[in-house]
PAPA-132755 format. One record per residue (C-alpha): residue number from 1; residue in one letter; x, y, z. Coordinates in steps of 0.25 Angstrom, whole numbers. Example, Ala and Ser with C-alpha at 12.3 -4.5 7.8 and 13.67 -1.06 7.14 Angstrom:
<rs>
R/1/A/49/-18/31 .
R/2/S/55/-4/29 .
</rs>
This chain:
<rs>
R/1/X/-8/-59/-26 .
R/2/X/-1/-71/-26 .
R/3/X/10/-69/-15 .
R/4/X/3/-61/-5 .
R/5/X/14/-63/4 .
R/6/X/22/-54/-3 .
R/7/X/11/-44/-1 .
R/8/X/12/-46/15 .
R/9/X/26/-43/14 .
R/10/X/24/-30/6 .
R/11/X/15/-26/19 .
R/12/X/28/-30/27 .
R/13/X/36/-21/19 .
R/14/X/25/-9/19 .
R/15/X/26/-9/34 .
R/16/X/41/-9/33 .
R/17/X/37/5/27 .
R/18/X/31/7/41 .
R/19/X/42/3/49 .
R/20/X/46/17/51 .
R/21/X/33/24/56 .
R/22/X/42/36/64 .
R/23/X/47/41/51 .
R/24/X/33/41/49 .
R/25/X/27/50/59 .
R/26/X/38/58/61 .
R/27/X/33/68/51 .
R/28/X/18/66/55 .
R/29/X/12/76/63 .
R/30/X/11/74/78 .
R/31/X/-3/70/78 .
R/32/X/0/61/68 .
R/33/X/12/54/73 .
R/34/X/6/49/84 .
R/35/X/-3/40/77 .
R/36/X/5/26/78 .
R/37/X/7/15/69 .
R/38/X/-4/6/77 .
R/39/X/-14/17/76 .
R/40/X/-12/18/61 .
R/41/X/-13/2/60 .
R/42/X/-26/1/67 .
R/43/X/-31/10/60 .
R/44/X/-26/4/47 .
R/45/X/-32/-10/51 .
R/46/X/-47/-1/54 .
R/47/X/-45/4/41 .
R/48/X/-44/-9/34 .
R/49/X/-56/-15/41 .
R/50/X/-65/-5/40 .
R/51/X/-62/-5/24 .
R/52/X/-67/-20/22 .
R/53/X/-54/-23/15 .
R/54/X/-48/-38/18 .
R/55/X/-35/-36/24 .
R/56/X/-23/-41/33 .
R/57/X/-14/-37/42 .
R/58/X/-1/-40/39 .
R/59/X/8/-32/49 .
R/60/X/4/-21/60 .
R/61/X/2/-11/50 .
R/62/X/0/-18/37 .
R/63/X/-11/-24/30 .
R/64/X/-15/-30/18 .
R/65/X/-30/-29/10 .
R/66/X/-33/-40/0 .
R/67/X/-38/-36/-14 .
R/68/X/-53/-43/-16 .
R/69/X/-46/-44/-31 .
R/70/X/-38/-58/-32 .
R/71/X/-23/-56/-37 .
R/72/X/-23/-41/-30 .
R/73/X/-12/-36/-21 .
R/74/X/-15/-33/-6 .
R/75/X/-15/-19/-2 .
R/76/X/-6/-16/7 .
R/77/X/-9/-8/21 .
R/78/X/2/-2/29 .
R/79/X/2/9/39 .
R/80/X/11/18/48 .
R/81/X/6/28/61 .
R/82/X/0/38/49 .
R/83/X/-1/32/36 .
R/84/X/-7/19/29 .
R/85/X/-1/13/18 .
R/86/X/-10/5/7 .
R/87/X/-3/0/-5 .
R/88/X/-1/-11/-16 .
R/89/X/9/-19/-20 .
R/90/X/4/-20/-35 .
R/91/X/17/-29/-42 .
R/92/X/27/-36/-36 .
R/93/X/43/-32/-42 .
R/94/X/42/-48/-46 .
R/95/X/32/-44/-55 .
R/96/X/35/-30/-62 .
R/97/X/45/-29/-74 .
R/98/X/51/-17/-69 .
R/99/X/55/-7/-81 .
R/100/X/56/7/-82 .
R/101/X/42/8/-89 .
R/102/X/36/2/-76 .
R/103/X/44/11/-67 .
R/104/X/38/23/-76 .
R/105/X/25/18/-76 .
R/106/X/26/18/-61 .
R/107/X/30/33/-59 .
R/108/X/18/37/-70 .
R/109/X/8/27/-60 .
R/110/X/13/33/-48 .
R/111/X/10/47/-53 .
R/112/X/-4/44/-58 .
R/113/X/-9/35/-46 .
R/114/X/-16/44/-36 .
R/115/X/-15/41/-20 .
R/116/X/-5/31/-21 .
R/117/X/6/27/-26 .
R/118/X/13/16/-33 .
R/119/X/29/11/-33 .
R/120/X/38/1/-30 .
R/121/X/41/-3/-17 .
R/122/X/52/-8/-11 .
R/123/X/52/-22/-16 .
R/124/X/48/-16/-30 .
R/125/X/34/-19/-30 .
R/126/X/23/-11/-37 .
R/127/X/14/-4/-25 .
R/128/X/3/6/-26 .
R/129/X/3/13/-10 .
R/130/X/-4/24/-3 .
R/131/X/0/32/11 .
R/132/X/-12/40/19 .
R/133/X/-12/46/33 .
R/134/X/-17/34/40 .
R/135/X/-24/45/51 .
R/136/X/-32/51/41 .
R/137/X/-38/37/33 .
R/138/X/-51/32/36 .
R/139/X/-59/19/29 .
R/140/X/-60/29/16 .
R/141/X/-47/34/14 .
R/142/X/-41/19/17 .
R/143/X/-52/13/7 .
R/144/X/-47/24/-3 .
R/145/X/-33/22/-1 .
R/146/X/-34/8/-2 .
R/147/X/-43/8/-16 .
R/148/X/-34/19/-20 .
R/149/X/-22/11/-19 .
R/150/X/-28/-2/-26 .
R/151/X/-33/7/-37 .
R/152/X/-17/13/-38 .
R/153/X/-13/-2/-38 .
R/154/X/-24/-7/-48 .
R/155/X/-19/4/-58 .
R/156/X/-2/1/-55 .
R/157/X/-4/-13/-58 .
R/158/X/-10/-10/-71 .
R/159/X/-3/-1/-75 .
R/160/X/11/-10/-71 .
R/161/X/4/-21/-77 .
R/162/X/12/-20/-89 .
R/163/X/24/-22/-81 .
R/164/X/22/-35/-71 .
R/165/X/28/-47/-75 .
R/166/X/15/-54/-69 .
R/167/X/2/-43/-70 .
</rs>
C-alpha cells in the first residue's frame, strides 16, 4: 500500500481495543486471568518469529507482517492477557462507494466466510479479523490463523471489488 502510515495507526486503533484488558478477564476462568498482557505479548512476539513471517513491532502489543505480494495490506497482530488478534484492513472508507448493494454483499460475505470475520470498523474500513485463545495457539494454529485470514481478505476484496472507487 501506498500509505503504510495509515496502516500503523490502524495497529494504534486495534490496541485501543485492548485498553481495557479487566473487562477482559473478568469473565475468564481463574487459571486464565492470571495470564497477563506481557505474557500474552511475549508469546505473540515468539509466535511471529518462529513463523518466518517479516514483521514489526509497532506498540507493546501490536505488530504488523508484510505481504511478500507488492501493493498488499499488512496484517495486523494485536493481543490482550488471553486472546490474539490477527486481521486486515482490506479497503480504506476513501475508497469504497458505499451503497446498500455493498452493505448486503457484506452481511452475505460475512456469513459465508469461515473462521473469520469481515465488517467495517470504526473508521469505516473494510477488515477481515480473527480472535483465538492466545493460551492455547501454537506455531500451527498462528500460521493457520494468519493464512486463514488473508485467504478471508483475498476473497472480500474481490468480491467488494466491484464497489472501490480505486480496485
Amino acid at each position: 500500500m501506498k500509505d503504510k502510515g495509515k496502516f500503523a495507526h490502524k495497529a494504534v486503533i486495534l490496541s485501543l481495543l485492548l485498553a481495557f484488558p479487566h473487562l477482559l478477564t473478568a469473565a475468564l476462568p481463574a487459571e486464565t486471568a492470571t495470564q497477563t498482557t506481557a505474557d500474552a505479548a511475549a508469546k505473540t512476539s515468539r509466535l511471529l518469529q518462529e513463523s518466518g513471517y517479516a514483521h514489526r513491532k509497532t506498540g507493546d502489543h501490536t505488530w504488523l507482517i508484510e505481504r511478500m505480494e507488492t501493493n498488499k495490506p499488512p496484517i495486523l497482530v494485536a493481543n490482550g492477557p488471553d486472546f490474539l488478534v490477527v486481521g486486515i484492513i482490506v479497503a480504506e472508507k476513501k475508497n469504497m462507494r458505499v451503497s446498500a448493494d455493498l452493505s448486503l454483499k457484506l452481511l452475505k460475505l460475512n456469513h459465508s466466510l469461515d473462521y473469520v470475520k469481515c465488517g467495517l470498523d470504526a473508521d469505516d474500513d473494510l477488515f477481515v479479523r480473527s480472535e483465538v485463545r492466545i493460551r492455547v495457539t501454537d506455531l500451527a494454529a498462528f500460521k493457520a490463523l494468519v493464512e486463514g485470514v488473508i485467504s478471508g481478505a483475498d476473497r472480500a476484496y474481490a468480491e467488494v471489488k466491484p464497489f472501490l472507487i480505486t480496485p
